[in-house]
N, C-alpha and C positions, 0 to 999 in steps of 0.2 A: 503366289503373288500375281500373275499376269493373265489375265485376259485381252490384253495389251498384246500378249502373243497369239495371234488368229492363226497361223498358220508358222512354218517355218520353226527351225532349232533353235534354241539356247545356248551361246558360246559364254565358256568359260575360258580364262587363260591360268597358266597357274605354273609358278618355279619349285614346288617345293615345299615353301616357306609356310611359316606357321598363317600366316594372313593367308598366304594362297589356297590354303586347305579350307581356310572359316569360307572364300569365297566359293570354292568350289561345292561346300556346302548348302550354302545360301542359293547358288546357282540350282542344284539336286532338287532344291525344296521348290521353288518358283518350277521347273518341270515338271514336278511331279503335280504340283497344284494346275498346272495348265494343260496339261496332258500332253507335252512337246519334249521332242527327243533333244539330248543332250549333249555336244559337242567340247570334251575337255582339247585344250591346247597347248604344246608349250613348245619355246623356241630355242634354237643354240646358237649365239652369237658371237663367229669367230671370229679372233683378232686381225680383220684386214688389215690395218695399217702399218703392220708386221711384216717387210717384204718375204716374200720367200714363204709365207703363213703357208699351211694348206688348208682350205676351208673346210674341205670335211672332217668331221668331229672324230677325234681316237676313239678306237672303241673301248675303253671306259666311259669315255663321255656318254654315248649312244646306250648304257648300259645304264646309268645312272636317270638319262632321260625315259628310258624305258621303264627304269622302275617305277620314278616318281609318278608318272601314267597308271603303272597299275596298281598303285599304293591308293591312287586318288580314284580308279573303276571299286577296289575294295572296298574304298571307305563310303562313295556313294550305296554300293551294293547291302550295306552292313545298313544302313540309313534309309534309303530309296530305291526297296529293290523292286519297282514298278518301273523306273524310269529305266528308257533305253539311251545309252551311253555310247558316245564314240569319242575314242582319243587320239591323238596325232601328234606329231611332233614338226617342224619346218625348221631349215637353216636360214637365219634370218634374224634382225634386230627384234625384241619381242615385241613393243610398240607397234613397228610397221607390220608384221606377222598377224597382228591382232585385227587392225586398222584394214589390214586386205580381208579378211576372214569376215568381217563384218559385213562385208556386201552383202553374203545369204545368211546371215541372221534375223531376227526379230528382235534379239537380246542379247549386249555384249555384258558380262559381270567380272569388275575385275576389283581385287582385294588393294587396300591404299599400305603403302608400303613407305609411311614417313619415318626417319631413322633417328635416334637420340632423344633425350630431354625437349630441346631448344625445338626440333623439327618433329614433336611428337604429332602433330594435329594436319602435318603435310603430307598431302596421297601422295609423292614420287611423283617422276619424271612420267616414267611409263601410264601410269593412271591419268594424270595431267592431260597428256600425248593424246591418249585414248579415247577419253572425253571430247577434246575437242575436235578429233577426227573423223570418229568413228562414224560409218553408213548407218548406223540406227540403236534407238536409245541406249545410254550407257549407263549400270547401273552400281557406282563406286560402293563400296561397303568399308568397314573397320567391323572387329571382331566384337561384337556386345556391345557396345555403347551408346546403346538408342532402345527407346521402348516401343516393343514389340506390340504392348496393350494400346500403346497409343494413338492418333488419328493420323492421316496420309496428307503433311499440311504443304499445298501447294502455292508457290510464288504468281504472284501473280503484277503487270503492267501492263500499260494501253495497249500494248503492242500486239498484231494479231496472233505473235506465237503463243499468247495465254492461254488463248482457246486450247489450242493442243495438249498443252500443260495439263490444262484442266480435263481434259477429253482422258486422258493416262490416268492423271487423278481417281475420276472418278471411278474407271473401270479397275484398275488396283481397288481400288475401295469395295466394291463389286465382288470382286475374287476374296477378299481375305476379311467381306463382314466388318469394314472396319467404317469410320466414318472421314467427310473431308474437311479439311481448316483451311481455306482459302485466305491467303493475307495479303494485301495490299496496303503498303508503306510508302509512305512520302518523303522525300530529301528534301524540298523546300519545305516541307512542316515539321521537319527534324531543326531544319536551321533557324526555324523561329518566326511563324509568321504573327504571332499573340506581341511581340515584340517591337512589330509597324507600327507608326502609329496609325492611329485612325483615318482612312482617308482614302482616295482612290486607290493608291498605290495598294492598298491592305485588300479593299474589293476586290482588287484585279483578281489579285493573287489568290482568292481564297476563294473564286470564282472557278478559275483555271484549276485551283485542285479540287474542287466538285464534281467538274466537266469530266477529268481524268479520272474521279472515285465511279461517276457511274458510269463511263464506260466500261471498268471493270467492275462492277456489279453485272451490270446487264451481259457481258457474259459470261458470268459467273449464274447467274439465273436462264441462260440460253441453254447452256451445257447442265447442269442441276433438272433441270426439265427433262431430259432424253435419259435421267435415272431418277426416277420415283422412288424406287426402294431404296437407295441412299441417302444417308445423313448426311447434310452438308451446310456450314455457316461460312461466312463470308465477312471479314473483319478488317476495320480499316486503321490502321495505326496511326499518328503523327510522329515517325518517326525513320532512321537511316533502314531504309531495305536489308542490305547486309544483317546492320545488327538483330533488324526484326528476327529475321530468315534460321540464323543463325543460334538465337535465342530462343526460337519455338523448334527448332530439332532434336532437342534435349529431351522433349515429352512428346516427338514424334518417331511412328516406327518408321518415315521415310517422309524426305523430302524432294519435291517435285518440283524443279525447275526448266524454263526454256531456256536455248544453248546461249542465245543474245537476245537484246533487242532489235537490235537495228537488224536491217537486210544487206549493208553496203558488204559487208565479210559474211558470206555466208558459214564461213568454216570457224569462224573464232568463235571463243566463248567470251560474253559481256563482263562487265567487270564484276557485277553480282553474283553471276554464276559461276564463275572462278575463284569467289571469294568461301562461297559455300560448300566448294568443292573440297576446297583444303579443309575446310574445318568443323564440317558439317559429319554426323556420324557415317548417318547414309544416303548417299546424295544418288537420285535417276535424272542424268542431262537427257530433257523428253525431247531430243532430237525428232 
């Protein structure tokens, strides 16, 4: 999956869990396609607020974390036995454990762990956490629910972080032969601009969402230029972003969002990309 990774390891995190395996997997496969060694992770979170706790884990604990490590070098090994693997363990919240580890990565991959019926379409806490923390792009997954045959359809706003968006896009696209869907959706022409009536008030508006469409065209056609050999269209919806976003993940193998728009919080994630986060099969925050 990355050529996005130039240089530097691939971190996975992983407890165990039946998701943390598919992610560990998906991790194995994006190495092995980029040629980049691979750093499994997992943490043990002792009950501090417990007085008297002792933070180092009984050694059952330490046995169980060990295993889970070499359960997940096997099953890599059994699947991608090209790929060089390193695993580790840290005493620490798994979120923040992840969050530091990120600094020398390229690529963080962590599996969305929503629990129940009601909460089936929610990454967890830690995913969440991750996302919006993490030093460099972070790439949520769920086990199967997205098509693999499909195109790498990237979000796209004014804002300069598209480009980058788009730059990830395109070179995923690059790596795994696939093509790009560039989407560009409007909130004021979800709300109804056919609905004004006729008149300046209508021009403004429908002016101002031009101005905003070709700015992301043009670079959307900036970036599409610096890859020739990729397929890439560029589509403009009249319609809510989220829903657009949301609705074309279903027949995408990955979607490609930037972390916000705005620059005022560099660390937060916008309210589009938090919305796709949760509910999106497979979402890469192209931090």
């Amino acid at each position: 999956m990355l050529s996005v990774i130039e240089s530097g390891i691939i971190l996975v995190g992983t407890d165990g869990s039946h998701r943390a395996r598919y992610a560990v997997l998906e991790a194995a496969r994006i190495a092995q396609l980029s040629g980049s060694p691979l750093r499994v992770l997992s943490a043990y979170s002792p009950l501090f607020a417990i007085m008297a706790y002792d933070p180092e884990p009984p050694k059952e604990e330490i046995d169980r974390i060990e295993t889970l490590l070499e359960d997940s070098r096997k099953l890599i090994r059994s699947t991608y036995p090209d790929v060089t693997v390193e695993t580790s363990w840290v005493l620490g919240e798994p979120a923040n454990a992840l969050i530091d580890a990120s600094r020398d990565a390229r690529l963080l991959v962590v599996g969305a762990r929503g629990q129940g019926a009601v909460h089936r379409m929610l990454v967890g806490s830690v995913a969440t956490k991750v996302a919006t923390r993490a030093a460099c792009p972070t790439f949520v997954v769920r086990d199967g629910d997205y098509d693999r045959e499909g195109p790498i359809t990237v979000g796209l706003g004014p804002e300069e972080t598209s480009i980058g968006a788009l730059e990830i896009g395109f070179r995923l696209a690059r790596a795994e032969g696939a093509t790009v869907h560039a989407l560009r959706a409007h909130q004021h022409s979800a709300a109804g601009v056919t609905n004004i009536p006729e008149g300046h008030r209508r021009d403004w508006m429908e002016g101002e969402i031009q101005k905003s469409v070709d700015l992301s065209r043009g670079c959307f056609d900036q970036v599409q230029a610096k890859y020739p050999d990729v397929t890439g269209e560029f589509v403009h919806l009249q319609a809510h972003a989220t829903d657009s976003l949301i609705d074309a993940a279903a027949s995408s193998r990955l979607l490609v969002v930037a972390p916000n728009g705005t620059s005022m919080t560099k660390r937060a994630l916008g309210s589009v990309a938090l919305a796709v986060l949760h509910h999106a099969p497979a979402v890469l925050i192209a931090r």
